[in-house]
C-alpha positions as CSV (number, residue, x, y, z in Angstrom):
1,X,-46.6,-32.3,-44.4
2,X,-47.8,-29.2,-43.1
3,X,-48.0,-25.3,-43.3
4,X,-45.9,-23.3,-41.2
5,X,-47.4,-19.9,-39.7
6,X,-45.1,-17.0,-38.2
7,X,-47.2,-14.5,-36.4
8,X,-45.1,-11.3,-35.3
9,X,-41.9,-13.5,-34.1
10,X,-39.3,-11.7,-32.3
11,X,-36.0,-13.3,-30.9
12,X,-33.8,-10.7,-29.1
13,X,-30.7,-11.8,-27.0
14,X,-28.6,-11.1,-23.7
15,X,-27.9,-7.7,-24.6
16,X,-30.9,-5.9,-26.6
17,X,-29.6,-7.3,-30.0
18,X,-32.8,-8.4,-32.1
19,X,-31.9,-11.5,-34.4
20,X,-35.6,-11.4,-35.8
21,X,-38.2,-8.6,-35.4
22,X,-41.5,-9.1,-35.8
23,X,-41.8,-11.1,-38.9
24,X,-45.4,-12.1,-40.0
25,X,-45.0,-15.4,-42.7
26,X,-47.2,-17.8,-43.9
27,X,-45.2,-20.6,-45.9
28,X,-47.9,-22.9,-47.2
29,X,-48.6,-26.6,-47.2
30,X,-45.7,-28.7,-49.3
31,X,-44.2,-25.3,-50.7
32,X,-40.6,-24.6,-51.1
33,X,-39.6,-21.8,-49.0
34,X,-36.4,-20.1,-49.5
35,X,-34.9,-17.1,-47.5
36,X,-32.2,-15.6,-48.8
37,X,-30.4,-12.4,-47.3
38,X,-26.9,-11.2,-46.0
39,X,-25.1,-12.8,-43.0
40,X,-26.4,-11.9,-39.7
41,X,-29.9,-10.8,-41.4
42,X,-31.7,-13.5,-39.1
43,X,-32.4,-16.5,-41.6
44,X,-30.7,-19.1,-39.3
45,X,-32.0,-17.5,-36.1
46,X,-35.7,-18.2,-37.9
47,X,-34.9,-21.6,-38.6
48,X,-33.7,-22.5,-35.4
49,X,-36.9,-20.6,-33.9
50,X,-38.9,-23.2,-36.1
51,X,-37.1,-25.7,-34.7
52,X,-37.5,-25.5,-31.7
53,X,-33.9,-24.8,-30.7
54,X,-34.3,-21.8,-29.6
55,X,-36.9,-19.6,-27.5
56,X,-39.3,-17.3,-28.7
57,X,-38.8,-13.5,-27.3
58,X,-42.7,-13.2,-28.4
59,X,-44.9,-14.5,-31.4
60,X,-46.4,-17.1,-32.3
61,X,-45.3,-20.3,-34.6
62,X,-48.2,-22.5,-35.9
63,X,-46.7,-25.7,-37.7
64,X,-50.1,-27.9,-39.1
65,X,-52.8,-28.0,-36.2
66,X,-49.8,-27.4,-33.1
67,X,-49.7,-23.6,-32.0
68,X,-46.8,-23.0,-29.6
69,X,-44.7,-19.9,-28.4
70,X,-42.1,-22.5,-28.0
71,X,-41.2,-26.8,-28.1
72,X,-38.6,-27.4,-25.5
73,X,-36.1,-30.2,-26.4
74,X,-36.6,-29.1,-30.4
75,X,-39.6,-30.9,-32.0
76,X,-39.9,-34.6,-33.4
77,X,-42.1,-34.2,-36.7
78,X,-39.0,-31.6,-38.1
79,X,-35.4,-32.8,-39.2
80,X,-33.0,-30.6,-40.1
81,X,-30.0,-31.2,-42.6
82,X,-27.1,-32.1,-40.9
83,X,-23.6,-31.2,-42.2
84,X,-22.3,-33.6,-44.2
85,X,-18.4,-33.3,-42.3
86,X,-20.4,-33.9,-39.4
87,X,-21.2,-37.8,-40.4
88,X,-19.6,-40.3,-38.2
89,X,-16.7,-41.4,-40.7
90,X,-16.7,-45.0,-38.9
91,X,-20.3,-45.8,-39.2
92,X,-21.1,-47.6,-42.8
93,X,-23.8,-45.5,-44.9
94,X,-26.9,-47.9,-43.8
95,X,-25.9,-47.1,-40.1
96,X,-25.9,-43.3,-40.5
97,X,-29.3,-43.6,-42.5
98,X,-31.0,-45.4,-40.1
99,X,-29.3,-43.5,-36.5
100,X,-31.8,-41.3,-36.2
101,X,-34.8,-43.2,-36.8
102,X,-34.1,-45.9,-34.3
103,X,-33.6,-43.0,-31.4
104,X,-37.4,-42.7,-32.3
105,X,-37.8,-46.2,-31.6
106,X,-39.7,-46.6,-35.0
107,X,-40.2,-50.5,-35.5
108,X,-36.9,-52.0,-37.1
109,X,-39.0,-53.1,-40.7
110,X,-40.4,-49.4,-41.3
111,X,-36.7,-48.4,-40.2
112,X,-35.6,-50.6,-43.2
113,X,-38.1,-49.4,-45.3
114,X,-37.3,-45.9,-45.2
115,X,-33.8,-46.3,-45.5
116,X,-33.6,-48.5,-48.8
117,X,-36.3,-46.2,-50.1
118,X,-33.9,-43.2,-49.8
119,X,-30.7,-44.8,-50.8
120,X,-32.5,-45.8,-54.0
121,X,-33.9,-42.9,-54.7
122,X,-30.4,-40.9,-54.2
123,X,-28.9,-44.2,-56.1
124,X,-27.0,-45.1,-52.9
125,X,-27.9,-48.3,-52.8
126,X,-24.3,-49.8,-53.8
127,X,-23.1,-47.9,-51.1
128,X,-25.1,-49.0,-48.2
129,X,-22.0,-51.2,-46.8
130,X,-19.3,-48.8,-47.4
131,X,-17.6,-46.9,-44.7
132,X,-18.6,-43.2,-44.4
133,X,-14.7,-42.4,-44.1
134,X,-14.3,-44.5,-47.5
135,X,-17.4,-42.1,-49.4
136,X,-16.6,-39.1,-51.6
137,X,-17.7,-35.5,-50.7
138,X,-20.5,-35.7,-52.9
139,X,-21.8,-39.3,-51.8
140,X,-21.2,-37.6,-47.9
141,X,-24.2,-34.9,-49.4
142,X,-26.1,-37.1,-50.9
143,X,-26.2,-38.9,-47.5
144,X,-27.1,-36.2,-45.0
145,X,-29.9,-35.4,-47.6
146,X,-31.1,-38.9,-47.3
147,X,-31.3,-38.7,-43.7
148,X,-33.2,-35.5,-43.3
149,X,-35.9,-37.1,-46.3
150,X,-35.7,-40.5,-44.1
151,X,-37.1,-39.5,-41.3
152,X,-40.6,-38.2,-43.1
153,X,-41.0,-35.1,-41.3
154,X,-43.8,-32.6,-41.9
155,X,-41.4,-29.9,-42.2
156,X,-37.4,-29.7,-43.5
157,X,-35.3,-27.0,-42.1
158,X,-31.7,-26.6,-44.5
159,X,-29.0,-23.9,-43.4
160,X,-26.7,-23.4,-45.6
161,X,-26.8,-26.8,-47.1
162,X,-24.1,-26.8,-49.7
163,X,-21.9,-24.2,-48.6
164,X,-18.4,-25.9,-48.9
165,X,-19.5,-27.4,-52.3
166,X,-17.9,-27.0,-55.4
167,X,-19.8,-25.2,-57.9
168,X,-20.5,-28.2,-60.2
169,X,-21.6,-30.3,-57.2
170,X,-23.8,-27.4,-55.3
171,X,-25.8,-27.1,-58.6
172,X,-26.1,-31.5,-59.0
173,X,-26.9,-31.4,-54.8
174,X,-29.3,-28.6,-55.4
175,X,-31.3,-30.5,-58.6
176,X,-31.5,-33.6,-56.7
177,X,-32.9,-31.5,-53.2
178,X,-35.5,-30.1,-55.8
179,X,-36.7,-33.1,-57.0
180,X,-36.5,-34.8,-53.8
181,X,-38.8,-32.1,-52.4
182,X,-41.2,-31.8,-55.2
183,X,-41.6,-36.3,-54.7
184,X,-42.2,-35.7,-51.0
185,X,-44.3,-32.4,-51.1
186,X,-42.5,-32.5,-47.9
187,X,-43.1,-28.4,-46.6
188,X,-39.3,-27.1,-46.5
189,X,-37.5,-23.9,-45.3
190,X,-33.9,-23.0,-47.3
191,X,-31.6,-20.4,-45.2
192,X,-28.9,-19.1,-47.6
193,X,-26.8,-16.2,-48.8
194,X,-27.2,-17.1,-52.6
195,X,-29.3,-16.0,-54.0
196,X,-28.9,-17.9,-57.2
197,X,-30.3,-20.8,-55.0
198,X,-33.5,-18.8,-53.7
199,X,-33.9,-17.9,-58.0
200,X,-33.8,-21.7,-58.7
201,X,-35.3,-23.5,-55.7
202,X,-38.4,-21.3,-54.2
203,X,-42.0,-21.7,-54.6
204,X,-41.8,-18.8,-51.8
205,X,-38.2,-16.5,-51.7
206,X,-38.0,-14.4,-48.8
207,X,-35.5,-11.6,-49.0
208,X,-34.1,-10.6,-45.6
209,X,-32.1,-7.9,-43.5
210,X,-31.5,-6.6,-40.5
211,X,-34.1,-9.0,-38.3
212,X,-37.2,-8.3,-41.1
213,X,-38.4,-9.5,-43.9
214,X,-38.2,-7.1,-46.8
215,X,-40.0,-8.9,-49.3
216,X,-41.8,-12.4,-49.9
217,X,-43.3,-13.9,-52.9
218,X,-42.8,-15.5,-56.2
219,X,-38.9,-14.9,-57.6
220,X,-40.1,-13.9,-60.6
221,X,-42.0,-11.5,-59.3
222,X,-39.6,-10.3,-56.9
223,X,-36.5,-10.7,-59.7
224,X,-39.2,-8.1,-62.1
225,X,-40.1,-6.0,-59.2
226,X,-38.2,-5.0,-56.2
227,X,-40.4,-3.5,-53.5
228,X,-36.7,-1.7,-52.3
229,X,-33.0,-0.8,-53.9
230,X,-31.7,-3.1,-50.9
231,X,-34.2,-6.1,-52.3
232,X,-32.9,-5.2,-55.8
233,X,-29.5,-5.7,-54.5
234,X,-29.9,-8.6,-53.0
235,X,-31.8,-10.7,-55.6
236,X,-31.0,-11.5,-58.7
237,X,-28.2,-13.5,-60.9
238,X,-26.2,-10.4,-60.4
239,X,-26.5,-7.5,-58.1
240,X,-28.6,-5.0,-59.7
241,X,-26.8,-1.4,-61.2
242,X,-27.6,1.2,-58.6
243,X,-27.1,4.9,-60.0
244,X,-28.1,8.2,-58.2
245,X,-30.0,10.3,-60.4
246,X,-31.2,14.2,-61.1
247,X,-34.6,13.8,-63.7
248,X,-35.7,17.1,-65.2
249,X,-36.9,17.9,-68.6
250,X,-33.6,17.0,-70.6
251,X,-34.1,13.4,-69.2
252,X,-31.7,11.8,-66.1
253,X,-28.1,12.7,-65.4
254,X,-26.0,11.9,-62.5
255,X,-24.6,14.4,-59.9
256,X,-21.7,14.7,-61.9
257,X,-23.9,15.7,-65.4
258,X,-23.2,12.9,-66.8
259,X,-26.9,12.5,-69.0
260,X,-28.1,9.3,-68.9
261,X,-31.1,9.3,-71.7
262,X,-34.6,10.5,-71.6
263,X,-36.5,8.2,-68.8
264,X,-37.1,10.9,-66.5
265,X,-41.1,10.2,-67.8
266,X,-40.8,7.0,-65.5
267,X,-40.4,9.1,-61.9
268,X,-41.6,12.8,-61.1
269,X,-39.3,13.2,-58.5
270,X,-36.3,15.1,-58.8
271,X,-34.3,13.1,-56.9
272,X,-34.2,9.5,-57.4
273,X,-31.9,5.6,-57.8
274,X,-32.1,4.1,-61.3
275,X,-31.7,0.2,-61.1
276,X,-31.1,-2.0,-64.2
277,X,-29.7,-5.1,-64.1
278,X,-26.4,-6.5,-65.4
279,X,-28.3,-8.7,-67.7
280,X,-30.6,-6.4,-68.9
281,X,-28.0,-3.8,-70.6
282,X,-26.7,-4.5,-73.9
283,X,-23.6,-2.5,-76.2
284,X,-25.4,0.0,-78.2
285,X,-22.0,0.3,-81.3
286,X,-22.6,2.5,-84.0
287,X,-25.2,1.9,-86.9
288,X,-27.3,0.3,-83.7
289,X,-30.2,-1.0,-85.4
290,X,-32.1,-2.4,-82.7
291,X,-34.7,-0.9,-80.5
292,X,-33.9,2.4,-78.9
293,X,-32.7,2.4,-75.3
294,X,-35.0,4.8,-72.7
295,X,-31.4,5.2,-70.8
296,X,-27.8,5.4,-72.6
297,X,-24.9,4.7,-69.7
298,X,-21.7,5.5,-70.9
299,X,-19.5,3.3,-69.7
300,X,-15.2,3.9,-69.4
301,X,-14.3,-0.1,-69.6
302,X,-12.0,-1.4,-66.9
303,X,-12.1,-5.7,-68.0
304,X,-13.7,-7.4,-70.0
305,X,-14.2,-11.2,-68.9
306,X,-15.3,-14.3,-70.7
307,X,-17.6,-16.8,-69.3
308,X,-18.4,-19.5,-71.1
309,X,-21.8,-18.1,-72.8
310,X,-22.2,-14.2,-71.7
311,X,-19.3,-11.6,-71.6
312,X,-19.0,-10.0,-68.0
313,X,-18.2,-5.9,-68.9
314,X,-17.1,-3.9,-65.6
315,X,-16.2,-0.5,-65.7
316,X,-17.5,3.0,-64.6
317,X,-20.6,5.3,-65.3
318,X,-19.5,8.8,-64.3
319,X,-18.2,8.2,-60.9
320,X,-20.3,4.7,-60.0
321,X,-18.9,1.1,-60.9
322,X,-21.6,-0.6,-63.5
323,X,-21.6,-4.0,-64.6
324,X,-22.9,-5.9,-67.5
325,X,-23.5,-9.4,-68.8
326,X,-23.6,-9.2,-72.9
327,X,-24.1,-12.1,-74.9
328,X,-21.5,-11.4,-77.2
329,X,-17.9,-9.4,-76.4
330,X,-18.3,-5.8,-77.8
331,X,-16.3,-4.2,-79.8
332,X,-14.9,-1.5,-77.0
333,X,-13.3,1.7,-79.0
334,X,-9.6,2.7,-78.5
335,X,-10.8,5.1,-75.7
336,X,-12.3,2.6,-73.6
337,X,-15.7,4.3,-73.6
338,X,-18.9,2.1,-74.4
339,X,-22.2,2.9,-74.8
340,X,-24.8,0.6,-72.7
341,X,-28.6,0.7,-73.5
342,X,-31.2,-0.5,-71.4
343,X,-35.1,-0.8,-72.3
344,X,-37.6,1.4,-70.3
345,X,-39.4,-2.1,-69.2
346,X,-36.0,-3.2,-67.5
347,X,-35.6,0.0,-65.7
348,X,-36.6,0.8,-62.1
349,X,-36.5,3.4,-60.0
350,X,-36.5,3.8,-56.1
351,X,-36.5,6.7,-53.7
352,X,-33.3,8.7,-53.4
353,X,-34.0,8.6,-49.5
354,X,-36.0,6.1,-48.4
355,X,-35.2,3.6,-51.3
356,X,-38.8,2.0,-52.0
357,X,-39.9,1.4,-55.5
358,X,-41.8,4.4,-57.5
């Protein structure tokens, strides 16, 4: 195990084109470090820098008591997740747990050791003789998981580990990497565009774009309080509700006057983004007898879809789309127009121009 420091690491390619700028991190001993961010933000370009796999343009990567600008070949004491399509169908599920530790030449009884002691604790210990061809999809991942934790590496690098997983399976595969990693205390780094995984996985979430890093720290403190509208966006079960709004004395309004409630207290510019999440608004029907919303939207309903425990409501608020996750279907009026309410502690607001939080 070890901590992993980034010091101002830059990776620009043939070209001028800057995969990571300058990004300053300090992921610490045996935590759980997700980033999370759009494709092409730089997440995999990190990992790979960590790796060894690629060259540092400039900074510095300090992983435990070894400071390098660079480890050609890739280093030893990291393992990466391999895809799971990418196992050698012929070899049986002992063989592929073991392949990499014999190219270390490790002696053949800690080989062993390590081995059973993964396939036992990913229960794949009746599988051990079966042909990797003759394994399910889910057995395949449970495998390449195996081999990364078999190797004992002070560090685990994932890319996009459950990608082509069905939903049912990426939640069991991402349960048992949790628990895995939390047995080990083995220091790990999670590239992905879900953010749903960063939410349920992370010690440390880092939210990327563009090459940077736009925000690091706890989810729940990052899920409560975006530092940016693009952070807001990009974290949460749902992307966050981003409205352009006008605050005077009457309260918000859009540019179209649509009025939005009295909140305007929470910003003294005149110019600014109200956020709110999806989750966060609920159907305010007449005779409303619960607390009074700081913003009203008035929502013209397009669908309304049911899943399974919380009613998905999209539609329009003046001339933006809105989205919102009720516990219960409302009771939408003939005209298709319902009211949404949202509490002042669930409401955020960011700079009309440079979109930081106020």
């Amino acid at each position: 195990m070890a901590a992993i420091t980034l010091t101002d690491v830059t990776k620009i390619y043939r070209g001028e084109i800057a995969a990571v700028r300058n990004i300053t991190l300090d992921v610490p001993d045996g935590a759980f470090c997700v980033l999370v961010g759009p494709t092409g933000c730089g997440k995999s370009t990190l990992l790979r820098l960590i790796a060894g796999a690629e060259e540092l343009t400039s900074g510095l990567i300090e992983i435990g008591d070894a400071a390098r600008q660079s480890w050609s070949g890739g280093r030893a004491d990291v393992a990466e997740l391999i895809d799971a399509s990418a196992l050698d169908p012929s070899r049986n599920v002992y063989d592929s747990l073991t392949r990499g530790l014999r190219s270390r030449g490790l002696p053949k009884k800690e080989i062993e050791e390590r081995a059973l002691r993964a396939a036992d604790t990913l229960a794949l210990g009746s599988l051990l003789a079966r042909k990797v061809g003759r394994a399910s999809s889910g057995e395949r991942s449970l495998l390449a998981l195996g081999r990364a934790f078999a190797h004992q590496p002070r560090a685990l690098l994932f890319d996009e580990p459950f990608a082509g997983l069905d939903p049912a399976r990426r939640i069991t595969m991402r349960r048992e990497l949790r628990r895995l990693q939390r047995t080990s205390r083995t220091t790990t780094l999670y590239a992905t565009h879900d953010h749903e995984d960063g939410l349920a996985l992370a010690d440390l979430l880092v939210v990327l774009d563009e090459g940077r890093v736009l925000q690091a720290g706890r989810p729940a403190e990052i899920y409560a309080a975006p530092v940016t509208a693009a952070v807001a966006s990009l974290v949460g079960h749902s992307a966050m509700n981003l409205l352009p709004v006008r605050a005077n004395q009457t309260g918000l309004s859009l540019e179209d006057g649509t009025h939005l409630g009295g909140a305007s207290v929470m910003t003294t510019a005149v110019f600014a983004t109200l956020g709110v999440r999806p989750e966060h608004l609920f159907a305010v029907t007449p005779g409303w007898e619960g607390p009074a919303p700081a913003a009203t939207l008035p929502m013209m309903v397009d669908e309304v879809e049911h899943a399974g425990a919380v009613v998905i409501v999209h539609g329009s608020v003046g001339p933006h789309r809105v989205v919102a996750r009720l516990a219960a279907a409302p009771q939408v009026p003939a005209d298709g127009r319902l009211r949404l309410g949202a509490l002042r502690e669930h409401l955020h607001m960011f700079d009309a121009q440079s979109g930081a939080r106020l």
